[in-house]
C-alpha positions as a LaTeX table, in Angstrom:
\begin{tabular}{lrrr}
\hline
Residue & $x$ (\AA) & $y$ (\AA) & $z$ (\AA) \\
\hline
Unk1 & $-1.94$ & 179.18 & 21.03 \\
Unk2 & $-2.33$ & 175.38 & 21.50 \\
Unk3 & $-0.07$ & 172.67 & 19.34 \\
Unk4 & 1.98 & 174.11 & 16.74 \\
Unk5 & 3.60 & 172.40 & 13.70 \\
Unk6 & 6.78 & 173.20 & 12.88 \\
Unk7 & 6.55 & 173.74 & 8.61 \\
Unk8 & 8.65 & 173.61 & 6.48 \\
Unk9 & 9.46 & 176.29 & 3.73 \\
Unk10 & 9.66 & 174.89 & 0.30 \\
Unk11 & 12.34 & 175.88 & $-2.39$ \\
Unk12 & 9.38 & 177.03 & $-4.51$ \\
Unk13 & 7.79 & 178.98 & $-1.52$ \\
Unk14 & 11.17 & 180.79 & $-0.36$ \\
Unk15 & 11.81 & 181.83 & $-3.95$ \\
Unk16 & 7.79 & 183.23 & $-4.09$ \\
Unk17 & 8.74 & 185.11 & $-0.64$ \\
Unk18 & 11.88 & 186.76 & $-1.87$ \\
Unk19 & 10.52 & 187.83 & $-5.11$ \\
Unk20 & 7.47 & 189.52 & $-2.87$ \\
Unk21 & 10.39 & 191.14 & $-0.58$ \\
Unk22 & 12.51 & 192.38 & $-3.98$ \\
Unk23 & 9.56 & 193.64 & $-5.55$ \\
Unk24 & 7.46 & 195.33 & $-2.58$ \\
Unk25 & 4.39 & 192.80 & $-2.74$ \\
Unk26 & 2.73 & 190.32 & $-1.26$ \\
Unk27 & 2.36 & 186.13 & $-1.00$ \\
Unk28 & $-1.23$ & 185.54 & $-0.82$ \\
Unk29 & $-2.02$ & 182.05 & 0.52 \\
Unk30 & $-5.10$ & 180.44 & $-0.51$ \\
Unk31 & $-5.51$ & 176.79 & $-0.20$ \\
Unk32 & $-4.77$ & 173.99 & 1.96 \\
Unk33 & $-4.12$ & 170.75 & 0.89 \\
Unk34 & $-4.77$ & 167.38 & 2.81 \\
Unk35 & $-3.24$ & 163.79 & 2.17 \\
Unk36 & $-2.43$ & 160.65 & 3.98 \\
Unk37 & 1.09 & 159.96 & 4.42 \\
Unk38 & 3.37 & 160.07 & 7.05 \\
Unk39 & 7.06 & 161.36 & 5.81 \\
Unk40 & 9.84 & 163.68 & 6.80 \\
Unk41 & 9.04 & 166.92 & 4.39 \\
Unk42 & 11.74 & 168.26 & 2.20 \\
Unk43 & 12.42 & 171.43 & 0.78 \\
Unk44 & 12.43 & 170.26 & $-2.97$ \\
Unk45 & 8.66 & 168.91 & $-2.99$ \\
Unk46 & 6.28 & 170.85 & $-4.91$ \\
Unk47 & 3.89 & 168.98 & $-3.77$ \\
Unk48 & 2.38 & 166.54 & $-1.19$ \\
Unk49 & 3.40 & 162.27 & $-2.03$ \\
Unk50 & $-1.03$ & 161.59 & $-1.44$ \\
Unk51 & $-2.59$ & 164.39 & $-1.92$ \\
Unk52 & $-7.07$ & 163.40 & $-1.29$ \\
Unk53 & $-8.25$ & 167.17 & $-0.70$ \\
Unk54 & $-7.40$ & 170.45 & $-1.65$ \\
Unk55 & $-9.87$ & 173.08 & 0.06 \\
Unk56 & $-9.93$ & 177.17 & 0.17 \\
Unk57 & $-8.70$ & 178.67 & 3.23 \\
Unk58 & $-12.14$ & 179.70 & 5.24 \\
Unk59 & $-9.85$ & 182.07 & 7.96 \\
Unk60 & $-6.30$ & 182.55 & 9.01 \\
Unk61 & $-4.14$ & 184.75 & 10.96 \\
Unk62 & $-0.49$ & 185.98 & 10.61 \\
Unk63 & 1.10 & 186.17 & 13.60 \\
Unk64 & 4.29 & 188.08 & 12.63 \\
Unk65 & 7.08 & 187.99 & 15.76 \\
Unk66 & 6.33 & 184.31 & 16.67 \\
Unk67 & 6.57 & 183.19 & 12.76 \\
Unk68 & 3.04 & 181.73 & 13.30 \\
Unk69 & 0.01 & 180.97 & 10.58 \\
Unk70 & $-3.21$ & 180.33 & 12.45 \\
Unk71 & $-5.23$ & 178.72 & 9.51 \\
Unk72 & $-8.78$ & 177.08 & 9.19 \\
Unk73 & $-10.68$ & 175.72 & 6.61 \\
Unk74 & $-13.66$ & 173.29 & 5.89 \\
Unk75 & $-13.74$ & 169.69 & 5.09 \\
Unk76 & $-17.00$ & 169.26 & 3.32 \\
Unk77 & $-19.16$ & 165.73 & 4.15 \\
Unk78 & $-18.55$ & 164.05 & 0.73 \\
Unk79 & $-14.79$ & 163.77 & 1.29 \\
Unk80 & $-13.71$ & 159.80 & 1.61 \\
Unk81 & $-12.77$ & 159.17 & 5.33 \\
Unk82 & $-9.28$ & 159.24 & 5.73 \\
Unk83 & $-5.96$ & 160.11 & 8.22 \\
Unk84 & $-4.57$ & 163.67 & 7.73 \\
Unk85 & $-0.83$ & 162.92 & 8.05 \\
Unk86 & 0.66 & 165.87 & 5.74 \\
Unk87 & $-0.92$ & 168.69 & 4.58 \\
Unk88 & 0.43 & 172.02 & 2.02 \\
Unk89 & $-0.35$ & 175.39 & 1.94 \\
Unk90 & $-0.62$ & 176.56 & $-1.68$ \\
Unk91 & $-0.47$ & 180.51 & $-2.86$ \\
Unk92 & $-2.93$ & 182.05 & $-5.26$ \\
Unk93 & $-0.32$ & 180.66 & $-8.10$ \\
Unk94 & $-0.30$ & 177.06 & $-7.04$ \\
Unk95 & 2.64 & 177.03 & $-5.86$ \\
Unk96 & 3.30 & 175.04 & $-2.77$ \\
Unk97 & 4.93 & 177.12 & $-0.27$ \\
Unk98 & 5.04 & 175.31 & 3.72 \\
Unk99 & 4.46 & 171.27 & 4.14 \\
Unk100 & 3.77 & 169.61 & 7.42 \\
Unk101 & 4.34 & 165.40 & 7.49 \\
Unk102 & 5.11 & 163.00 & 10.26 \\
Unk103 & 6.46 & 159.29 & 9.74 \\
Unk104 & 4.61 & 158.43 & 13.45 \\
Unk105 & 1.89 & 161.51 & 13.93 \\
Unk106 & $-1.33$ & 162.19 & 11.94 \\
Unk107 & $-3.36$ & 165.13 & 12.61 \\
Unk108 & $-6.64$ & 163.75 & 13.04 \\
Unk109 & $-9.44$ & 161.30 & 11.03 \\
Unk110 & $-11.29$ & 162.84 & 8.39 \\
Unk111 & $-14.66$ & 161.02 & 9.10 \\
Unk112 & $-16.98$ & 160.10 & 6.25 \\
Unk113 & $-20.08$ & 162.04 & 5.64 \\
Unk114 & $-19.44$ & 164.95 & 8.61 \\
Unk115 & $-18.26$ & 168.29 & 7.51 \\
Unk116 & $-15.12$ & 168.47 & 9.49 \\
Unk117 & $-13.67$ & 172.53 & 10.59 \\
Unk118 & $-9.69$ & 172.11 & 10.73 \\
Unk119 & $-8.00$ & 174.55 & 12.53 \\
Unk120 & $-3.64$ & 174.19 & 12.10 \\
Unk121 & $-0.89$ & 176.78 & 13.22 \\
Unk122 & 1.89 & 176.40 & 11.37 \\
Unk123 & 5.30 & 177.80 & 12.62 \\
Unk124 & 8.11 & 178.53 & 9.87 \\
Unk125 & 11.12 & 180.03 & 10.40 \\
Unk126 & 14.02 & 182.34 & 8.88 \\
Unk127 & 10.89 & 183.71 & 6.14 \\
Unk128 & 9.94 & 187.78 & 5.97 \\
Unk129 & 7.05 & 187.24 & 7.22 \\
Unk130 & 5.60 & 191.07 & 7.10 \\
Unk131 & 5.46 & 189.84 & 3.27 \\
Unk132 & 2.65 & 186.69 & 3.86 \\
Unk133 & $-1.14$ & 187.68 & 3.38 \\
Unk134 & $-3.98$ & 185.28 & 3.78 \\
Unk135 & $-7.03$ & 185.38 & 1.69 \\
Unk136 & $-9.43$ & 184.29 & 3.37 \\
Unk137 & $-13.06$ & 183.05 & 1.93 \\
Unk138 & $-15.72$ & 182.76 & 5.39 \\
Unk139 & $-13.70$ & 185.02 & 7.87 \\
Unk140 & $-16.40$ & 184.18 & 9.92 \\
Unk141 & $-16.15$ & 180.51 & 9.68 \\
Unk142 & $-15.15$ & 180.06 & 13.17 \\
Unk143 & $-18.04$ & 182.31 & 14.73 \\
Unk144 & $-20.07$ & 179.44 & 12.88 \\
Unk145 & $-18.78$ & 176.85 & 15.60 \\
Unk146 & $-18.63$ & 178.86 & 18.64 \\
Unk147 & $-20.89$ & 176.62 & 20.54 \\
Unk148 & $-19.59$ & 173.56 & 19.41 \\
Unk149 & $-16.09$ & 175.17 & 20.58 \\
Unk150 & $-17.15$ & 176.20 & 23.68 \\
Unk151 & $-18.47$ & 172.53 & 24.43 \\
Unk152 & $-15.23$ & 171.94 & 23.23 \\
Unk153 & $-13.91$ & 173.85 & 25.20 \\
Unk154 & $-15.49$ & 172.50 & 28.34 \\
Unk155 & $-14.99$ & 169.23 & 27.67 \\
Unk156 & $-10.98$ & 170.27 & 27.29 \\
Unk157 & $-11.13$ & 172.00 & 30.90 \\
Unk158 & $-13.22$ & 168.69 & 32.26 \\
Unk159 & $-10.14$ & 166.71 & 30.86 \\
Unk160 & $-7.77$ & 168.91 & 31.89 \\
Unk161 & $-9.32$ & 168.97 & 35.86 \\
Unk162 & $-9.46$ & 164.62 & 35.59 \\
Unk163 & $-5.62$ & 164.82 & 34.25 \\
Unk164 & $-4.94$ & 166.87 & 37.40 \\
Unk165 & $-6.77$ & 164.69 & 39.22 \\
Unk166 & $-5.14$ & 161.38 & 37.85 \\
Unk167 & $-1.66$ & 163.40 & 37.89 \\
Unk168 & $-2.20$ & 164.06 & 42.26 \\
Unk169 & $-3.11$ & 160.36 & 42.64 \\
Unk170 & $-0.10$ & 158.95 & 40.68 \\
Unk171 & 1.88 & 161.65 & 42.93 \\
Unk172 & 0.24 & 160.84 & 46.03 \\
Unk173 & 0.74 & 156.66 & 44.73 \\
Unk174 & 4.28 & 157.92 & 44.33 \\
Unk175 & 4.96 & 159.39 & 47.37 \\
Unk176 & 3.50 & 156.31 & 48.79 \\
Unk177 & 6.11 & 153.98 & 46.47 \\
Unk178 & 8.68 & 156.17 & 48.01 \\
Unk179 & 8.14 & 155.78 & 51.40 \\
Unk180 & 7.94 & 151.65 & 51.00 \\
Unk181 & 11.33 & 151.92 & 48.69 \\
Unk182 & 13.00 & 154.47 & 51.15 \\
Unk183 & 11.58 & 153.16 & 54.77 \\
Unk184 & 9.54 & 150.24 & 54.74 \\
Unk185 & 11.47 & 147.81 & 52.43 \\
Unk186 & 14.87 & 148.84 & 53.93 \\
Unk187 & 13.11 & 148.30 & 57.96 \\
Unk188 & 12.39 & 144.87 & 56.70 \\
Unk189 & 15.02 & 144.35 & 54.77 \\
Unk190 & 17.08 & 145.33 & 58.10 \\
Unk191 & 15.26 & 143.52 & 60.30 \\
Unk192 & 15.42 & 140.31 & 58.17 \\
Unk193 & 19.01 & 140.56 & 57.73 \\
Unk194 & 19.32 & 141.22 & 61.16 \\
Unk195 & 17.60 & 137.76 & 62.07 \\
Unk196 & 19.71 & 136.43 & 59.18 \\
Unk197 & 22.80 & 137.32 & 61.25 \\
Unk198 & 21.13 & 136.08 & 64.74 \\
Unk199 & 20.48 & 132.73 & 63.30 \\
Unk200 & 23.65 & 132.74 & 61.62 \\
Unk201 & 25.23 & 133.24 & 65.15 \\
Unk202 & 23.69 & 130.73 & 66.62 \\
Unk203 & 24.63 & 128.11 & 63.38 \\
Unk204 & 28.28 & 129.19 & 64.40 \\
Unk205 & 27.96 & 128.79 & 67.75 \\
Unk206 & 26.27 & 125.90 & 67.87 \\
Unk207 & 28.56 & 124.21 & 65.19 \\
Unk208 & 31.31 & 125.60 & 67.59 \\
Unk209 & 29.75 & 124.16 & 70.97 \\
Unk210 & 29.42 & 120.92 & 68.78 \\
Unk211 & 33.26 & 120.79 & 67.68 \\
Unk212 & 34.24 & 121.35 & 71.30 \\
Unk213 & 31.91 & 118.45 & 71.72 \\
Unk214 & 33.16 & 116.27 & 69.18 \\
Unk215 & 37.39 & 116.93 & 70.19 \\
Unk216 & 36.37 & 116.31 & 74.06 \\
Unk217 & 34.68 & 112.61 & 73.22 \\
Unk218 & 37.42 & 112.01 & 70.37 \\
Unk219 & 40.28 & 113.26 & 73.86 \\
Unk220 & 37.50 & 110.77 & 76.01 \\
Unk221 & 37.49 & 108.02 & 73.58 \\
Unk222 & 42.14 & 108.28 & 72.99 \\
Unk223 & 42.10 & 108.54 & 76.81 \\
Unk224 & 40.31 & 105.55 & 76.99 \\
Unk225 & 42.17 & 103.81 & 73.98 \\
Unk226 & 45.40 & 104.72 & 75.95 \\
Unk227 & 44.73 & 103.69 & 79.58 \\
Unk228 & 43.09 & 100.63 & 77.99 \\
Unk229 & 46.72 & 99.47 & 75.81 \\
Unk230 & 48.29 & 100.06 & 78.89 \\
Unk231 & 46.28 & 98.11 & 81.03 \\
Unk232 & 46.85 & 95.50 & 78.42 \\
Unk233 & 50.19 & 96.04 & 78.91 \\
Unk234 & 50.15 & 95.31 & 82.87 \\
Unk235 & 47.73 & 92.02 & 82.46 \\
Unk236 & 50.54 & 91.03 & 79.94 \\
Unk237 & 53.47 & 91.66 & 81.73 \\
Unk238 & 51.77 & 90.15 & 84.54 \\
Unk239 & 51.02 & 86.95 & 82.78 \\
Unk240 & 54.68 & 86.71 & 81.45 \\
Unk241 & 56.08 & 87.94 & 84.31 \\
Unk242 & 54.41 & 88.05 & 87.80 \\
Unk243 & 52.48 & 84.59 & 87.28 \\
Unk244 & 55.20 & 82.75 & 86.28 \\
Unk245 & 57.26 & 84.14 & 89.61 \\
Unk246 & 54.62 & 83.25 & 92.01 \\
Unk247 & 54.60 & 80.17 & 90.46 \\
Unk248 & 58.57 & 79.61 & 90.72 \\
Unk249 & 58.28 & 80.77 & 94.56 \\
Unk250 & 55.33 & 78.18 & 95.28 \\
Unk251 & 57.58 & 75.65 & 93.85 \\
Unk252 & 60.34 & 76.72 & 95.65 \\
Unk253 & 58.92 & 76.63 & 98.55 \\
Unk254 & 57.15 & 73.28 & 97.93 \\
Unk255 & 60.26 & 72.05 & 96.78 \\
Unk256 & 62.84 & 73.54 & 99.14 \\
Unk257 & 61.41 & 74.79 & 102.07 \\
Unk258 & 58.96 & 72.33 & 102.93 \\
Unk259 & 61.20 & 69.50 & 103.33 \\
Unk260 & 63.19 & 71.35 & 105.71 \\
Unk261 & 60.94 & 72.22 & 107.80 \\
Unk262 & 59.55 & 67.95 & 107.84 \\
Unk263 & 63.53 & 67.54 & 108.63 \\
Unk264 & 63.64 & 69.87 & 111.24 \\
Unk265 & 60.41 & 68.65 & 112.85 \\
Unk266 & 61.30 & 65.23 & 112.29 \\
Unk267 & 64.59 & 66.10 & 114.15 \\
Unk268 & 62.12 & 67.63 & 116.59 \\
Unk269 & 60.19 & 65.13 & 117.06 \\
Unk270 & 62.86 & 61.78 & 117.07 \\
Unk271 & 64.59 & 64.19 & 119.75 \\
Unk272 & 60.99 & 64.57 & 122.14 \\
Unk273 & 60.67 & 60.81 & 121.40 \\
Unk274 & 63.72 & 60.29 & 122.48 \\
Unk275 & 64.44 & 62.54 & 125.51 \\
Unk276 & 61.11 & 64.19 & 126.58 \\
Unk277 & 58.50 & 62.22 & 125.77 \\
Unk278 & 58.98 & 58.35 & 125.02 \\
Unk279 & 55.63 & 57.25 & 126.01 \\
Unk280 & 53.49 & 59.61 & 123.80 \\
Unk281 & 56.04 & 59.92 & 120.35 \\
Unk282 & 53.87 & 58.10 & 118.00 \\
Unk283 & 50.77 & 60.25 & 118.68 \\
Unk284 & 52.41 & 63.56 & 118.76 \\
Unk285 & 54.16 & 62.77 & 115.94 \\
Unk286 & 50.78 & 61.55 & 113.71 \\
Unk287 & 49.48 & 65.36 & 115.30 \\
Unk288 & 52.21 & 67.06 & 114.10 \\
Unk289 & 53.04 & 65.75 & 110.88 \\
Unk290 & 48.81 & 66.39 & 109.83 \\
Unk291 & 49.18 & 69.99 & 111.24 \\
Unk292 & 52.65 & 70.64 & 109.22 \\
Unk293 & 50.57 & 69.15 & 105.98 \\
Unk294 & 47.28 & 70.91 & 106.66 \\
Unk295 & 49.39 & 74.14 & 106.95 \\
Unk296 & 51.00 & 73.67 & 103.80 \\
Unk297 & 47.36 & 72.87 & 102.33 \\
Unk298 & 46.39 & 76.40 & 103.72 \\
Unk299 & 49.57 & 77.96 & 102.14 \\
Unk300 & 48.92 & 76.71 & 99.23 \\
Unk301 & 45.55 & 77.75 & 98.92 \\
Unk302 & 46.24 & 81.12 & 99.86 \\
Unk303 & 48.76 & 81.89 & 97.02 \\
Unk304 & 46.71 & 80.29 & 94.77 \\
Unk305 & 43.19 & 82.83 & 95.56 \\
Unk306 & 45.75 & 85.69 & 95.48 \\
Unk307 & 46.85 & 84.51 & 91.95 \\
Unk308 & 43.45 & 83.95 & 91.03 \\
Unk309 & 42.51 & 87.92 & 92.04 \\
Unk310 & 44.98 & 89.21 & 90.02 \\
\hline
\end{tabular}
């Protein structure tokens, strides 16, 4: 049946339908009213807040067990151009019995000078409907249009066939997002974070291999530090110490032992002078006393190149 618009019954109208059910007659509808404003409807209004046009009905249908009223009527070509945003359906009294409005949603555009066919359904509930009749005024109105409806018509199933058509690509687009949300992004999300995690690896280790690095040259460099205060140490305590022996033996020596041995070769010698060897004293005794000194020379020279190795 297409798009129906929920009505609304007015106060008026509900009254008109139960005095038709009490009394055993009938609510004939005859006019539809147009206007321009976009409201929520309410069941005091007797009539519509803008109304432009008021027109017979041309045709209409009561459709009893779905509480529908198929209605049509003609806009004639003088009418000012204009939105239809609420519209009234009056009885043969002038009463106004249903009202349609929207705040957001209009109809259509009455257009200026075009005669304009408006076909509504209307849907009202909790009403005895068996007790609604529609007068109509050009029952045939619609047979009037039947080619323009069936170009209409065409046109609708032409839409229709390019909706299904746009409806299958944004599925098949879809299906498409879904496989890049569901596989691809997550592959290269995993594969990324599983580089992430290689390279992070290889930061640790490397900043690992470079702290082992770094405690093994700071170990070198106290190793160093340490045998270097201690051979400090040594050249020290051999300065203080070792030095100043040497140097209290080479006196010693100088000092002590050297003279006795001149005594004891001077004894040596007075005694070869004087027993042995009379005639050649003086020039063994000139040979001996420059051997005793050049050994002492020699002696001396050899402490002092060990002194100056160490």
């Amino acid at each position: 049946m297409g798009v129906v618009l929920l009505a609304t019954v007015t106060e008026t109208g509900l009254q008109a339908l139960m005095d038709a059910e009490n009394h055993g007659l009938k609510l004939y509808l005859t006019e539809i009213a147009f206007g321009d404003q976009g409201y929520i409807p309410t069941r005091s209004q007797t009539s519509l807040k803008h109304e432009i046009l008021r027109v017979p009905i041309a045709s209409g249908k009561v459709y009893k067990e779905d509480h529908v009223l198929d209605l049509s009527s003609m806009l004639p070509e003088d009418t000012p151009e204009f939105p239809i945003r609420e519209v009234g359906v009056y009885d043969e009294n002038g009463r106004l019995c249903f009202i349609w409005s929207h705040p957001d949603v209009k109809i259509g555009d009455k257009s200026r000078f075009m005669t304009v066919l408006v076909g509504l359904r209307m849907q009202v509930t909790d009403v005895p409907f068996d007790r609604i009749e529609i007068v109509e005024t050009n029952p045939d109105v619609k047979l009037l249009y039947a080619e323009e409806f069936l170009n209409l018509g065409i046109g609708i199933l032409h839409l229709e066939n390019t909706v299904d058509f746009l409806a299958q690509k944004v599925e098949s687009n879809q299906d498409r997002l879904d496989v890049l949300e569901n596989q691809t992004i997550p592959q290269v999300e995993s594969r990324l974070n599983c580089r992430i995690d290689g390279v992070e690896n290889n930061l640790k280790e490397t900043a690992a291999g470079l702290g082992a690095g770094v405690i093994t040259l700071e170990n070198t460099v106290r190793f160093i530090d340490e045998r270097s205060r201690d051979t400090e140490k040594r050249v020290r305590n051999i300065e203080e110490s070792v030095v100043p022996h040497l140097q209290s033996k080479i006196s010693w020596i100088c000092d002590e032992q050297v003279p006795g041995v001149k005594n004891e070769l001077q004894s040596e010698i007075n005694q070869i002078r004087e027993e042995e060897l009379p005639g050649v004293r003086e020039e063994l005794l000139g040979a001996i006393i420059t051997n005793a000194t050049a050994l002492i020379d020699i002696q001396r020279i050899l402490v002092e190149q060990k002194l100056n190795n160490l």
